[in-house]
C-alpha positions in Angstrom: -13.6 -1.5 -39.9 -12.1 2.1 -39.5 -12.8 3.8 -36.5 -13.5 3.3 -32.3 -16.7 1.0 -31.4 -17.2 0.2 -27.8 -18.9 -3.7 -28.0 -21.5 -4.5 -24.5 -22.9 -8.0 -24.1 -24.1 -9.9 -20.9 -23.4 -13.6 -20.8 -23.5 -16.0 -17.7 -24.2 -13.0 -15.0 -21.6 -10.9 -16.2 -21.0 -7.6 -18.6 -18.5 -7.4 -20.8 -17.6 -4.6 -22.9 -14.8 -4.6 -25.7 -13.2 -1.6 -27.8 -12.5 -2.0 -31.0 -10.3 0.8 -32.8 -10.0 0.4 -36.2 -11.0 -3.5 -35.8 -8.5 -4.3 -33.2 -9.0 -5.4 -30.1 -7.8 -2.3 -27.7 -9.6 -3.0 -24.2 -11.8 -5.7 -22.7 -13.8 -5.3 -19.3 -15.6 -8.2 -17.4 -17.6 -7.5 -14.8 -17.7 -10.1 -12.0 -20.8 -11.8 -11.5 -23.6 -10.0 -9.4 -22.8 -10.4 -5.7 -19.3 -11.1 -6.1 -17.1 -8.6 -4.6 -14.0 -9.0 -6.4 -11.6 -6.2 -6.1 -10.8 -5.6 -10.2 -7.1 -4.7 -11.5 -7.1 -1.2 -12.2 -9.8 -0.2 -9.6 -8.8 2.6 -7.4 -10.0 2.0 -3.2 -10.0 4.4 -0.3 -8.2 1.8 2.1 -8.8 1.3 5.6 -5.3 0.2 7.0 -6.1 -2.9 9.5 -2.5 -4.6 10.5 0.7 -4.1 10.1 3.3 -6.4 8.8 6.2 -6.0 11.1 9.6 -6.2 9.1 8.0 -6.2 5.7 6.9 -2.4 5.5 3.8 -3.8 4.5 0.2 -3.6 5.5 -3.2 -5.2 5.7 -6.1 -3.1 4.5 -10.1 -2.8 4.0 -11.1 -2.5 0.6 -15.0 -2.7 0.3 -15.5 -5.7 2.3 -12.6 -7.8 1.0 -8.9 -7.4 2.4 -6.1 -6.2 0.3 -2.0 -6.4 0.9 -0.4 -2.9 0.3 3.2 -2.6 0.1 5.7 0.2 0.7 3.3 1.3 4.7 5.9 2.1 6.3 4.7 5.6 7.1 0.6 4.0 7.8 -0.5 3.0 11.1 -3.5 0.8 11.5 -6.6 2.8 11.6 -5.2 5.4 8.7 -6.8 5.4 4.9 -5.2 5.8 1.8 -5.8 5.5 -2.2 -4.7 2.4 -3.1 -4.9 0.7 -6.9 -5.7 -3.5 -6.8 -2.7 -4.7 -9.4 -4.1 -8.4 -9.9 -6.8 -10.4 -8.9 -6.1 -11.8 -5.8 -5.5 -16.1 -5.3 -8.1 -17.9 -3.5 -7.4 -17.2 0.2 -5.2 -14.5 -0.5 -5.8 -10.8 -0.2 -5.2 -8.7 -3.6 -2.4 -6.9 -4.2 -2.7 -3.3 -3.7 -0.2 -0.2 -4.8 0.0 3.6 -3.3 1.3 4.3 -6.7 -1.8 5.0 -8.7 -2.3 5.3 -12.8 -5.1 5.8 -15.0 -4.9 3.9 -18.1 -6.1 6.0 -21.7 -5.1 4.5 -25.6 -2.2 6.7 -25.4 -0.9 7.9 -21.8 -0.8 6.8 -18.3 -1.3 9.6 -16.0 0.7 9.0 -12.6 -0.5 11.3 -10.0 2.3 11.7 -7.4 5.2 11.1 -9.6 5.8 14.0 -11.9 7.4 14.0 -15.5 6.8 13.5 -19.2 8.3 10.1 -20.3 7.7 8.5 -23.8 7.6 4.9 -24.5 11.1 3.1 -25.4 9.9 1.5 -28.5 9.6 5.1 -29.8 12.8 5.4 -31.1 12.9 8.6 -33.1 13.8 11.8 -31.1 11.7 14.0 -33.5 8.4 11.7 -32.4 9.6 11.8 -28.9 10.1 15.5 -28.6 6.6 16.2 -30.4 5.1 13.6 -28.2 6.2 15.8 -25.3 5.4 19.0 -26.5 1.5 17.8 -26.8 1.8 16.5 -23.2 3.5 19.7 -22.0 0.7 21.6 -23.8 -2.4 19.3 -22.5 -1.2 19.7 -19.1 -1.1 23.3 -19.3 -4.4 23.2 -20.6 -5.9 20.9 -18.2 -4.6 23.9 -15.5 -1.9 21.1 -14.1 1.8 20.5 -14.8 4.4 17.8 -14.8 7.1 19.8 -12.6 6.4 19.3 -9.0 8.0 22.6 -7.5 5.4 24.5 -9.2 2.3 22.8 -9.5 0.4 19.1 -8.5 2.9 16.3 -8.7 1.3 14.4 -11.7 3.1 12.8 -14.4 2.2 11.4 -17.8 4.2 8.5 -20.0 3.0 8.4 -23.4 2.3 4.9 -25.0 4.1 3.8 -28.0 0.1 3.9 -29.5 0.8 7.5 -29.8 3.6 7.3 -32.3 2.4 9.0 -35.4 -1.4 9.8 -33.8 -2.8 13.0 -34.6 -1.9 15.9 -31.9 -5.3 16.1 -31.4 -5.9 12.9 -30.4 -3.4 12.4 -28.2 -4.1 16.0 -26.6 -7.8 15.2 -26.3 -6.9 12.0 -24.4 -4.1 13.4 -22.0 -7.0 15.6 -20.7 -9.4 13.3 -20.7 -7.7 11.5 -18.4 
């Protein structure tokens, strides 16, 4: 099967939908069930910082009615709020896991507001790949009115996935400024 098919179902109280590019599996997404409020991976919170954690640099924060543990607060007093992105479901009893250092996710870039620069993926090993790979993010950028150097413009930063290796500059263009 050629081409990109988003898949949605509903099973047991939850959604799921799957992408499918070229008939491999690229993405899957599962709700939680309705009335659970289970802070997803990926999902991006205004936090309400609650407690600190004294020698840890490390806080305790509201996320929509569950509690979250953000790292790297030093600067936070309780009371403050901040963007915070839930990295992993959090243990029973536990409160999730939650970063300052946001990034949205497309097929072929991560775009990482607040850390500026144009990276390509290791596993890219040819410089002529790497070096078009860049130009395309240099050019999305530009056209998306933002920029990857932070003295002259939003701090924002994009690392292109090894996906992007040998896409069409379209493509990949289309999906830096999608994102």
């Amino acid at each position: 099967m050629k081409g990109r098919v988003v898949l949605l179902d509903e099973r047991n109280g939850r959604r799921i939908a799957a992408l499918l590019q070229d008939g491999r599996l690229e993405d899957l997404l599962i709700a939680p069930r309705e009335g659970d409020q289970i802070p997803l991976p990926g999902a991006i919170y205004a936090v309400r910082i609650d407690r600190m954690v004294p020698n840890q640099n490390a806080a305790f924060a509201q996320l929509g009615g569950q509690t979250g543990y953000l790292r790297d607060a030093r600067e936070l007093k309780p009371g403050n709020t901040t963007l915070a992105q839930v990295l992993a479901y959090a243990e029973p009893g536990k409160a999730a896991p939650l970063t300052r250092r946001l990034m949205l996710k497309s097929r072929y870039a991560l775009l990482t507001p607040g850390a500026p620069g144009i990276n390509v993926a290791r596993s890219v090993r040819d410089t002529d790949e790497k070096a078009r790979l860049r130009a395309i993010a240099e050019d999305a950028l530009e056209e998306a009115g933002l920029t990857a150097n932070a003295e002259t413009g939003p701090e924002v930063g994009i690392v292109l996935r090894s996906a992007a290796e040998g896409a069409e500059a379209d493509e990949v263009m289309d999906d830096i400024i999608d994102l």
